[in-house]
C-alpha beads as a LAMMPS data file, in Angstrom:
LAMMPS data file: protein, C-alpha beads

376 atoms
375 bonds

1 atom types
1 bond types

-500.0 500.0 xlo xhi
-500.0 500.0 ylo yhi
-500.0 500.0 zlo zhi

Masses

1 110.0

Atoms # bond

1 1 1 288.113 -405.121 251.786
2 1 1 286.212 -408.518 252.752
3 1 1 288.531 -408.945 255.717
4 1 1 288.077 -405.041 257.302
5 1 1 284.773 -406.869 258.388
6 1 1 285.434 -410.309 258.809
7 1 1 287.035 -413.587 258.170
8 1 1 285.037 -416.292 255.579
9 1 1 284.584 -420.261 257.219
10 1 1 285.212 -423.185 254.640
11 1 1 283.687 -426.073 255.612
12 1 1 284.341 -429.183 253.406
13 1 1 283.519 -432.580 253.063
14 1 1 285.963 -435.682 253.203
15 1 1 286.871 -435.118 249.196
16 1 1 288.133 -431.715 249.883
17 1 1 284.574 -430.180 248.183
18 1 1 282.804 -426.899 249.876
19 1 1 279.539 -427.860 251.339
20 1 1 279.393 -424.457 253.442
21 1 1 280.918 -420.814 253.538
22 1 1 279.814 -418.841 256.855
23 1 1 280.807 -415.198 257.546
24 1 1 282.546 -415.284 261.094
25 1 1 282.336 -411.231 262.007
26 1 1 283.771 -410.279 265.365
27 1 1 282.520 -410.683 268.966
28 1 1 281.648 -414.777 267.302
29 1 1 278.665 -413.580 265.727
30 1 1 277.871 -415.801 262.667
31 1 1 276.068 -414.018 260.138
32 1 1 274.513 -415.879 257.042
33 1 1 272.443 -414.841 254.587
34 1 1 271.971 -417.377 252.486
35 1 1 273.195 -420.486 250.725
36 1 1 275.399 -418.180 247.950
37 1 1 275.045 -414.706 249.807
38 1 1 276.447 -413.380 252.497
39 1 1 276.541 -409.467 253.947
40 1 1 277.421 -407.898 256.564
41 1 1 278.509 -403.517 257.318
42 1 1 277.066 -402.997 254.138
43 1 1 278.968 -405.422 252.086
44 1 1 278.015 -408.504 249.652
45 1 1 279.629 -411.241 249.317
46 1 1 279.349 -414.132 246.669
47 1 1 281.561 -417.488 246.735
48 1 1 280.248 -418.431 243.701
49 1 1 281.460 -415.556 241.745
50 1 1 284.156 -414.285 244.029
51 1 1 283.462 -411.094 244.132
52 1 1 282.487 -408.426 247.422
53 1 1 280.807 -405.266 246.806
54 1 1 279.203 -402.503 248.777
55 1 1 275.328 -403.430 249.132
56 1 1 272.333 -402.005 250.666
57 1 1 273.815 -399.119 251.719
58 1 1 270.609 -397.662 252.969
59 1 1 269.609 -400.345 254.914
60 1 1 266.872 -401.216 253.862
61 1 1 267.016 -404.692 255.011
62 1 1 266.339 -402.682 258.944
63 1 1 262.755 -401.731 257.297
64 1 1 261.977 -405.085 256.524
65 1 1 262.571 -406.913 259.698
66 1 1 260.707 -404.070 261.547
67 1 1 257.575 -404.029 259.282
68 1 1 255.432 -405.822 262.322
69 1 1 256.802 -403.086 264.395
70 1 1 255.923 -400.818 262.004
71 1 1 252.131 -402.233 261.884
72 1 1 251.570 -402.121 265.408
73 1 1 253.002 -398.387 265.485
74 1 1 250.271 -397.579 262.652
75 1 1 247.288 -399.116 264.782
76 1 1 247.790 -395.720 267.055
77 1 1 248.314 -393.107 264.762
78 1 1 244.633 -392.524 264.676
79 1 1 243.766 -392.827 267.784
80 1 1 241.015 -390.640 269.073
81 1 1 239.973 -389.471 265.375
82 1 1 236.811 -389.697 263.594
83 1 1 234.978 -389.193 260.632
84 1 1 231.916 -387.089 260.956
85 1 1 229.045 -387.027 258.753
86 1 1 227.026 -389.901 256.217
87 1 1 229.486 -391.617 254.082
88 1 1 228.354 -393.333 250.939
89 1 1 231.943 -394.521 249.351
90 1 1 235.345 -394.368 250.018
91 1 1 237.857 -393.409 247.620
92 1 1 241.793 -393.681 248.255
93 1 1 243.820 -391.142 246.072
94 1 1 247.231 -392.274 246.115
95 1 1 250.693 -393.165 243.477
96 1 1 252.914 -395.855 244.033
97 1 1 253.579 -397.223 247.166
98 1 1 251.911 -394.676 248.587
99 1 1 248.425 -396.292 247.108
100 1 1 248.823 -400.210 248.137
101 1 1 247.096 -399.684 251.260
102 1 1 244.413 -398.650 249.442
103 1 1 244.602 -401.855 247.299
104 1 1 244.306 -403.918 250.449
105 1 1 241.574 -401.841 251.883
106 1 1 239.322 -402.226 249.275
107 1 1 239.925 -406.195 249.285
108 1 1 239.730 -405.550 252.782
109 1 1 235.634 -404.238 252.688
110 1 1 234.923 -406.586 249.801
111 1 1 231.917 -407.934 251.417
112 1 1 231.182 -404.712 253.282
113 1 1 228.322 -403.128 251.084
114 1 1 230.794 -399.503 251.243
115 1 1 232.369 -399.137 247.431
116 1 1 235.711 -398.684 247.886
117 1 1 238.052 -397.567 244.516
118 1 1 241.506 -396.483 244.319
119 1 1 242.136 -393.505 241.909
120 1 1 245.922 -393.187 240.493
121 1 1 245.115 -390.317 238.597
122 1 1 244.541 -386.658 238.341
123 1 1 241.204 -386.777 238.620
124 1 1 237.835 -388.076 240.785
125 1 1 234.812 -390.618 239.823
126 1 1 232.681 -388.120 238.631
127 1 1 230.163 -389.183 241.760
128 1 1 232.442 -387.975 243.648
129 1 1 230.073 -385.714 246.386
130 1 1 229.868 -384.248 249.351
131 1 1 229.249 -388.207 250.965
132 1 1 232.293 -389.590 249.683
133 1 1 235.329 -389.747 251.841
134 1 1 238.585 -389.216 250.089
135 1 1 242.000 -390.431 251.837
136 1 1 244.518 -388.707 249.729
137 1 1 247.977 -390.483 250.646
138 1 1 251.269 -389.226 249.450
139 1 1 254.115 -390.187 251.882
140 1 1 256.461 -387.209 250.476
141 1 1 253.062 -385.120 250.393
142 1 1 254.071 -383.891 247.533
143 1 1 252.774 -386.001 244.350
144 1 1 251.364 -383.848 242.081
145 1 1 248.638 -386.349 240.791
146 1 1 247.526 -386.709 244.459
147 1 1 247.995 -382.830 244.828
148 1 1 245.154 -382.336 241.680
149 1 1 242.910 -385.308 242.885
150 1 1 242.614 -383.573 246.366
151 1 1 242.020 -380.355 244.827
152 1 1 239.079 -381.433 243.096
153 1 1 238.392 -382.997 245.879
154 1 1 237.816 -380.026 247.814
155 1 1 235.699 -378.108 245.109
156 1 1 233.052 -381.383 245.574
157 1 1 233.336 -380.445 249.406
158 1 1 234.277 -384.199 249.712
159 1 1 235.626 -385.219 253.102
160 1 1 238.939 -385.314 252.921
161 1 1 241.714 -387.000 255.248
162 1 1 245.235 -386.970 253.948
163 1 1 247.746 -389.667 255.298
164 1 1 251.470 -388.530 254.701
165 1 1 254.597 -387.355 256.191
166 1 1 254.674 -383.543 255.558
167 1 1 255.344 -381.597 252.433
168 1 1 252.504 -379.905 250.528
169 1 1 249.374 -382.037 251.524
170 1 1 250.352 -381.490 254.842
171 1 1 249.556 -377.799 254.536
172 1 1 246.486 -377.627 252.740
173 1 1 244.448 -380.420 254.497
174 1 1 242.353 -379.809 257.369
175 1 1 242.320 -383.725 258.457
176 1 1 245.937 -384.964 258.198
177 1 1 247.325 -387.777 259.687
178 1 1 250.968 -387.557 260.292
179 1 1 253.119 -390.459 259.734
180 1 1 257.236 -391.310 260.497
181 1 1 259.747 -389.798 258.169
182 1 1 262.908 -391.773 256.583
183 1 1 260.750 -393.919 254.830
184 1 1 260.782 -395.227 251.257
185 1 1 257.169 -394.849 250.497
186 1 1 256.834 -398.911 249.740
187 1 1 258.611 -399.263 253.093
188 1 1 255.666 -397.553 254.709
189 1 1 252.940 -400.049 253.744
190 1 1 251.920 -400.365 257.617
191 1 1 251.649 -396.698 258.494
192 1 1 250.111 -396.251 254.500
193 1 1 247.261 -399.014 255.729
194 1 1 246.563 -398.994 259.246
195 1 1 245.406 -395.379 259.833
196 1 1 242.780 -395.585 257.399
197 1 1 241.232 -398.886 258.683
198 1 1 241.326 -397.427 261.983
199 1 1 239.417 -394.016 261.133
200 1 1 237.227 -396.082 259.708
201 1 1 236.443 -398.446 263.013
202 1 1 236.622 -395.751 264.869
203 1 1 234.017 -393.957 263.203
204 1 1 231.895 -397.141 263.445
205 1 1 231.886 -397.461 259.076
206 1 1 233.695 -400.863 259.737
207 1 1 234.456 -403.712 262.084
208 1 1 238.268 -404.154 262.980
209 1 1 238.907 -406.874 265.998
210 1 1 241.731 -407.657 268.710
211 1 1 241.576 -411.094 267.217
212 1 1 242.679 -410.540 263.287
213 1 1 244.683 -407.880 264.498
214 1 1 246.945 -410.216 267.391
215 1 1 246.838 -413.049 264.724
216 1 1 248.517 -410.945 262.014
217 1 1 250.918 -409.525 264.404
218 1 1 251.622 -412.575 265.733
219 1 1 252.428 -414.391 262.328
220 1 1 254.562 -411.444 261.254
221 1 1 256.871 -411.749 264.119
222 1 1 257.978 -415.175 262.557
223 1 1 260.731 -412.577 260.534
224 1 1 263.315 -415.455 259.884
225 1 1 260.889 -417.736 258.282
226 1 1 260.115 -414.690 255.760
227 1 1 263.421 -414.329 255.095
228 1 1 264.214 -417.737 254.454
229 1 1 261.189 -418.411 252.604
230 1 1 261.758 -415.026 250.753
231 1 1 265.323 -416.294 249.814
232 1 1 264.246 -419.509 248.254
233 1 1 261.456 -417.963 246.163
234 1 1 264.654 -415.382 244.822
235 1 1 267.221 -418.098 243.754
236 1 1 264.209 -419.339 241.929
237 1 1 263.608 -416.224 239.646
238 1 1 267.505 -415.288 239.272
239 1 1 267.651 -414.618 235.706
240 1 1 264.080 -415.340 234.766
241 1 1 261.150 -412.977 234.519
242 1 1 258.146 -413.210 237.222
243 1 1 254.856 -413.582 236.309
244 1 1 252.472 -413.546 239.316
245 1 1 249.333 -414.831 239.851
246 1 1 246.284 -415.030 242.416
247 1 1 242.838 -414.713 243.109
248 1 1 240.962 -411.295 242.360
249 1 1 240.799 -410.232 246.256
250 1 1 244.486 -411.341 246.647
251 1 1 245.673 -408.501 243.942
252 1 1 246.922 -406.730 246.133
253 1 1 249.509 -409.148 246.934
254 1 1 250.692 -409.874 243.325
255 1 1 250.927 -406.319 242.325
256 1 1 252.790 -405.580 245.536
257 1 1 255.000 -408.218 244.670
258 1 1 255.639 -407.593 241.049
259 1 1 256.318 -403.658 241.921
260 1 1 258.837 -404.823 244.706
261 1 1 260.568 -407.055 242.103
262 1 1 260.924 -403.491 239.982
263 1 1 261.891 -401.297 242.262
264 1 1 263.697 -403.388 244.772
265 1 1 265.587 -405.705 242.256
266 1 1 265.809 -403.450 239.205
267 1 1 263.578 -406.558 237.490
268 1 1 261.254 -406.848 235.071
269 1 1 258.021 -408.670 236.341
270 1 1 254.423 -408.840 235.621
271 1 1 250.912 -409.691 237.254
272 1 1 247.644 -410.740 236.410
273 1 1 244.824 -412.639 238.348
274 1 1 242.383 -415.497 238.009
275 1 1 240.102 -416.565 236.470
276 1 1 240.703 -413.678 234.017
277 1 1 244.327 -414.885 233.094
278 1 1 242.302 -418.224 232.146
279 1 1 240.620 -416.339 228.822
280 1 1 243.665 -414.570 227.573
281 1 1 247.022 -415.140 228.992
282 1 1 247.483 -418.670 229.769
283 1 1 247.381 -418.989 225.854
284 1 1 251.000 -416.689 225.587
285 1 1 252.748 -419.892 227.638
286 1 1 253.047 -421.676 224.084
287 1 1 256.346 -419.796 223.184
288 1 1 257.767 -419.406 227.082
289 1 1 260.421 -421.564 228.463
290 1 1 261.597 -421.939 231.607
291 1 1 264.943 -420.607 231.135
292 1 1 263.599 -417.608 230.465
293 1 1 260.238 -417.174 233.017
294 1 1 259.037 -418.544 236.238
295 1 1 255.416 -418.302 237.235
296 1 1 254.314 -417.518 240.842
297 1 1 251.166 -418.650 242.218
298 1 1 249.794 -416.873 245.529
299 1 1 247.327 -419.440 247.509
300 1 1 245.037 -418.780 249.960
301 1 1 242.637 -421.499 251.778
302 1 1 239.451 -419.085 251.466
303 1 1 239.469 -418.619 247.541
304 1 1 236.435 -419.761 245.576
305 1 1 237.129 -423.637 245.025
306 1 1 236.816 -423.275 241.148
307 1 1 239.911 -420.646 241.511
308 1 1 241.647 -423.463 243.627
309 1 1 240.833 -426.033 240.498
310 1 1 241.651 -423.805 237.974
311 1 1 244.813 -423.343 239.985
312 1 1 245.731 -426.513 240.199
313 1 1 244.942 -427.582 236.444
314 1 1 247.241 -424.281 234.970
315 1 1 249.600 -425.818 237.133
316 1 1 250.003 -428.518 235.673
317 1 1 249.399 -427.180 232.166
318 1 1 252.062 -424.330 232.161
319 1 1 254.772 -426.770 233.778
320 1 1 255.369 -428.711 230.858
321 1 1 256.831 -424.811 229.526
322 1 1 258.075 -423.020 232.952
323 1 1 258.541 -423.922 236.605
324 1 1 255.286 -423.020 238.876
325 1 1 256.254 -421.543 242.652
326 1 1 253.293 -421.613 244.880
327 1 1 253.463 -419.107 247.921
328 1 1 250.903 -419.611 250.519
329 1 1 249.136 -417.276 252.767
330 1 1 248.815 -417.545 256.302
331 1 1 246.809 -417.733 259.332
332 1 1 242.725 -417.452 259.822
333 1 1 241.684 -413.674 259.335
334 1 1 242.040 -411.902 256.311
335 1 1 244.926 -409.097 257.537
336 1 1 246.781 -412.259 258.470
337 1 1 246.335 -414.121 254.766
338 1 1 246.741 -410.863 252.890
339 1 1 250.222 -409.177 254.848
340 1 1 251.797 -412.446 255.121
341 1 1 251.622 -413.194 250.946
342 1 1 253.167 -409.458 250.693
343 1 1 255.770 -409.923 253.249
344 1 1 257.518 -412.839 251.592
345 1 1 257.482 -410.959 248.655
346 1 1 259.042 -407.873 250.355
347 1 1 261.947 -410.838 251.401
348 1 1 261.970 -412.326 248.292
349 1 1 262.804 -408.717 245.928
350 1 1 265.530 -407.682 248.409
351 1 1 267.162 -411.269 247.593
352 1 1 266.573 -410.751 244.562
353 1 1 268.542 -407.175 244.448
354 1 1 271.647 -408.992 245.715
355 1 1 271.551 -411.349 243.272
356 1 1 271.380 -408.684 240.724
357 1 1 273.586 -406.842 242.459
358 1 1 272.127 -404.007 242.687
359 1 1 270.709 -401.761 245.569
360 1 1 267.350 -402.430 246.980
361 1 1 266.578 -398.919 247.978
362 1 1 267.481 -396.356 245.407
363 1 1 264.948 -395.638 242.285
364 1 1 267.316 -393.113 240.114
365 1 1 264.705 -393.526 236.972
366 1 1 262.129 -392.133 239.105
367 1 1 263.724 -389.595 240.601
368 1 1 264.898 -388.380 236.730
369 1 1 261.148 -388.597 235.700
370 1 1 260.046 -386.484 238.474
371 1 1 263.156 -383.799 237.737
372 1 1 262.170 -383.688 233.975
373 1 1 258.619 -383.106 234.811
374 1 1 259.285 -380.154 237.217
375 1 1 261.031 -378.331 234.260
376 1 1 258.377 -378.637 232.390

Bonds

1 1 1 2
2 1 2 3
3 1 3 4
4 1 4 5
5 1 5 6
6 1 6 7
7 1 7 8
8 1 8 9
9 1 9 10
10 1 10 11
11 1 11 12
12 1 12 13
13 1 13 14
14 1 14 15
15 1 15 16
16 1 16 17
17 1 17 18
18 1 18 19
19 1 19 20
20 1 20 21
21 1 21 22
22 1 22 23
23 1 23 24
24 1 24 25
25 1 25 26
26 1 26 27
27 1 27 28
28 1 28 29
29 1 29 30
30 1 30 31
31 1 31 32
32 1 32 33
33 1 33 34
34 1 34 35
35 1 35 36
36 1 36 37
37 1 37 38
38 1 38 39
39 1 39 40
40 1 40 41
41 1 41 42
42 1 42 43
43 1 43 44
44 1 44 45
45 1 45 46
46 1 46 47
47 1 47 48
48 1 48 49
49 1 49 50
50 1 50 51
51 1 51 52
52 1 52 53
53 1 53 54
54 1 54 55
55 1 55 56
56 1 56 57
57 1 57 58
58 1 58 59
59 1 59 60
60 1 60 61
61 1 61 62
62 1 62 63
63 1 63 64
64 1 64 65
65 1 65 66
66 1 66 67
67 1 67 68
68 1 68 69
69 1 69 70
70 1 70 71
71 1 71 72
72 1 72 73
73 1 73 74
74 1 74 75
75 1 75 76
76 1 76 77
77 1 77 78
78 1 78 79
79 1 79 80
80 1 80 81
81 1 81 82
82 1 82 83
83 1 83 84
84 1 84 85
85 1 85 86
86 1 86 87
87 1 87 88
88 1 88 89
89 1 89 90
90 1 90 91
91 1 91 92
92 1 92 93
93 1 93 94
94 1 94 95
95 1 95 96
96 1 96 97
97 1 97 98
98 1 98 99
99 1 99 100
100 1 100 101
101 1 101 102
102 1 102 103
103 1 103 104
104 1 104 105
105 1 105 106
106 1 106 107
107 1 107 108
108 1 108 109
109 1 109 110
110 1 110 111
111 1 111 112
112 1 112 113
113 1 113 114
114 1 114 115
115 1 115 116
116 1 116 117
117 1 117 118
118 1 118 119
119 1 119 120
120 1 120 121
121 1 121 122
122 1 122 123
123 1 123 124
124 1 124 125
125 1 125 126
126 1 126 127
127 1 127 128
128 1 128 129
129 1 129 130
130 1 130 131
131 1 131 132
132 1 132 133
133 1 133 134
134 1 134 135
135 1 135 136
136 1 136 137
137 1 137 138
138 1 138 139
139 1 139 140
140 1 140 141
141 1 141 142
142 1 142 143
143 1 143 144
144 1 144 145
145 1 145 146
146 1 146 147
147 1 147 148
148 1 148 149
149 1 149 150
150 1 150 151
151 1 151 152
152 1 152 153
153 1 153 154
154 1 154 155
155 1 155 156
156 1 156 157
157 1 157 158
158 1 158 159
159 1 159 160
160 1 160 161
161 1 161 162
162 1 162 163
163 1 163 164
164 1 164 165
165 1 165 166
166 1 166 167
167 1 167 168
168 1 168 169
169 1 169 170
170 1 170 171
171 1 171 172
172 1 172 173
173 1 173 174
174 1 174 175
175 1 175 176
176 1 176 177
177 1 177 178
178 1 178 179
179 1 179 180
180 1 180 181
181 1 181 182
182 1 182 183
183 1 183 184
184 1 184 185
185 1 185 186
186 1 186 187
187 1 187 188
188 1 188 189
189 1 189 190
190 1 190 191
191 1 191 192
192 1 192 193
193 1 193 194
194 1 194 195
195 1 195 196
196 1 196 197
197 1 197 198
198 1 198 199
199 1 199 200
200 1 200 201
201 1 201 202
202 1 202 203
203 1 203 204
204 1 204 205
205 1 205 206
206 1 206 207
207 1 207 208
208 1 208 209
209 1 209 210
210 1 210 211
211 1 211 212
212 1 212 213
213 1 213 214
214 1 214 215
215 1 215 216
216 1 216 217
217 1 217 218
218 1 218 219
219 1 219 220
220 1 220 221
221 1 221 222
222 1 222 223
223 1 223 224
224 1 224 225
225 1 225 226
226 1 226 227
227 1 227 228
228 1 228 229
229 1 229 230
230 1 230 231
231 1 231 232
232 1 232 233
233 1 233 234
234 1 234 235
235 1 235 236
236 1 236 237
237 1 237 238
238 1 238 239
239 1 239 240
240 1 240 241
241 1 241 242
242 1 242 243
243 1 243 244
244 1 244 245
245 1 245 246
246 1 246 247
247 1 247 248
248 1 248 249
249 1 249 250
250 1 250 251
251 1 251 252
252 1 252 253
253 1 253 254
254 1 254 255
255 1 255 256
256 1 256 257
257 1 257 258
258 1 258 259
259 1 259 260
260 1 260 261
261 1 261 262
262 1 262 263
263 1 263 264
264 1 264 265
265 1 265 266
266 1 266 267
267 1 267 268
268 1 268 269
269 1 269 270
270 1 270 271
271 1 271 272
272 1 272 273
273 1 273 274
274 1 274 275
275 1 275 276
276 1 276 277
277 1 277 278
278 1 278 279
279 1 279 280
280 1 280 281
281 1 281 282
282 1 282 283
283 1 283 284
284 1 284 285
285 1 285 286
286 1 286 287
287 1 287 288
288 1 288 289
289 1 289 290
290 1 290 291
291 1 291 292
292 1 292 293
293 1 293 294
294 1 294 295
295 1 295 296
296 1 296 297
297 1 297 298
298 1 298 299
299 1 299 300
300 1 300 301
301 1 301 302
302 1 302 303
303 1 303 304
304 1 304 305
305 1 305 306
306 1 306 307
307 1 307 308
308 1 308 309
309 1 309 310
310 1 310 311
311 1 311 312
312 1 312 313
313 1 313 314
314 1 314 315
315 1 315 316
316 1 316 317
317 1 317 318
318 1 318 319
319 1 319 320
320 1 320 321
321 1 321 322
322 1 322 323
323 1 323 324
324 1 324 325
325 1 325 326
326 1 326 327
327 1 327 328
328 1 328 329
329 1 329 330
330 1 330 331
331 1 331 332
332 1 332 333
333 1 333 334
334 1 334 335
335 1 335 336
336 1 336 337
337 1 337 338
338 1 338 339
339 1 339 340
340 1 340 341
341 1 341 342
342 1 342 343
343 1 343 344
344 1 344 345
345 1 345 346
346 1 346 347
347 1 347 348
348 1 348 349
349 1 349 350
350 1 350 351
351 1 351 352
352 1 352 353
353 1 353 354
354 1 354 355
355 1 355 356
356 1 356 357
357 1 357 358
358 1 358 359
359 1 359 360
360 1 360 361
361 1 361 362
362 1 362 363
363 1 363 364
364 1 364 365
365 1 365 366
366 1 366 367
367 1 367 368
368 1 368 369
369 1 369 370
370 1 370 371
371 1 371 372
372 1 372 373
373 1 373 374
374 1 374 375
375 1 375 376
């Protein structure tokens, strides 16, 4: 099966040992992967184990390396629209992927004086009014906790904008913005994001400028760094649970990673942020070992300097019980710091699905869920 696709390099050293395996596929393309992993047409191969198998079928990998594509597509999608009206807080209905962007939007307006919350529920804040703004997001459209938030949405005569791809939402919102279909909604995190910060400038609630904007496009387009750095940080967790940490206004990140690890590796991982983790959880480390958990610290220049000590100290704490990987962020501007944390991790859990052998895209246990709650 390996050699309907192509034909497998040794390269050894003067003792006869392998220092290098490449995949030579034809027209003299070399195609590697990684140090132990190599694919190509949809196929996996391991040296280490021997073994080839069909992987990413979907290819998913295609969304990945497009994602700064994908981000500069989403800066148009509301072009020309606005909000009208006095808006006194903004509140982001959304499940899943589908609500992430609203995770990094209210990290985003922090400092901005507009409260910003993200309901994954059934129901509004009961403040919710007739100056709120509610972005209900559902990338199928059809998510019935969205469906119920929006609905009581529009008995508080709310403004609502919905953000999705079609399906029901589509059809009973006034103010829709239409995004791409084919996507897996934690594919989408671009066209999930971008519209809503751009209503939102262009409605003059917020200030979005050329400059973050170039610099985080510009730092994305580094894709094989990403992928190289999103490799490493996976044959450092093979085997071992995640447990992710950051800063309170780099959440997002951490819970984007940690979901990416479950959905896109099959593999259990958990998240928690400081200095909160510093009253509770750093005292579980007593009874964890390193063969069994890895910890993951997300850095950023800009974070209070006693969250940089306290950083620093755990470090050294924990690794006398469990290796410590520290990811930093990049660039100046926030968009730049914040997307370039969550796309290593994005790298980093589709590595991680090939070392688990197991397909990045697919989420059957969801899909069952939402089956047995339609018969119900």
């Amino acid at each position: 099966m390996n050699g309907q696709f192509c034909k497998v390099l040794h390269k050894e050293d003067e003792n006869g040992g392998l220092i290098m395996k490449q995949i030579i596929v034809p027209k003299g393309n070399n195609y590697r992967i990684t140090h132990l992993l190599y694919r190509k047409e949809n196929f996996l191969y391991h040296y280490q184990h021997r073994y080839t198998m069909p992987f990413d079928t979907e290819n998913y990998m295609s969304f990945l390396e497009d994602f700064p594509n994908q981000c500069k597509k989403a800066l148009e999608l509301a072009r020309g629209l606005i909000i009208k009206g006095k808006i006194s807080n903004i509140i982001v209905c959304g499940m899943g992927g589908s609500a992430i962007g609203g995770d990094i939007l209210r990290a985003y307006l922090t400092d901005s004086g507009i409260p910003v919350i993200v309901c994954r529920d059934y129901t509004l804040p009961s403040y919710t009014n007739e100056q709120s703004l509610v972005f209900a997001i559902s990338y199928s459209g059809n998510t019935e906790e969205v469906l119920s938030a929006n609905k009581e949405a529009v008995e508080k005569k709310a403004v609502i904008w919905a953000i999705t791809s079609g399906g029901k939402l589509s059809e009973i919102c006034r103010n829709v913005i239409k995004l791409p279909v084919g996507f897996q909604p934690r594919a989408a995190v671009g066209y999930l994001f971008f519209p809503m910060a751009c209503l939102l400038f262009n409605s003059r609630i917020i200030d979005l400028t050329n400059s973050e904007l170039n610099e985080m496009l510009s730092i994305l387009r580094n894709v094989e760094e990403y992928k190289d750095k999103g490799n490493q940080l996976a044959m450092r967790i093979k085997n071992k649970v995640p447990v992710i940490y950051s800063s309170s206004i780099f959440e997002p990140a951490a819970y984007r990673m940690k979901c990416e690890f479950n959905e896109n590796s099959k593999h259990p991982a958990f998240h928690h942020v400081f200095p909160e983790m510093n009253h509770n959880e750093i005292v579980g480390y007593r009874n964890m070992d390193r063969n069994r958990f890895v910890a993951i610290f997300i850095r950023d220049e800009h974070d209070h300097e006693r969250i940089k000590k306290r950083m620093d100290i755990l470090k050294e704490i924990i690794e006398e019980k469990v290796d410590v990987v520290e990811i930093k962020t990049l660039g100046r501007h926030f968009l730049s710091r914040m997307f370039s944390a969550i796309y290593y991790g994005d790298f980093a859990s589709y590595y991680l699905a090939a070392y688990n052998r197991v397909e990045p895209a697919p989420v059957e246990i969801i899909e069952r869920l939402k089956l047995s709650l339609a018969d119900k």
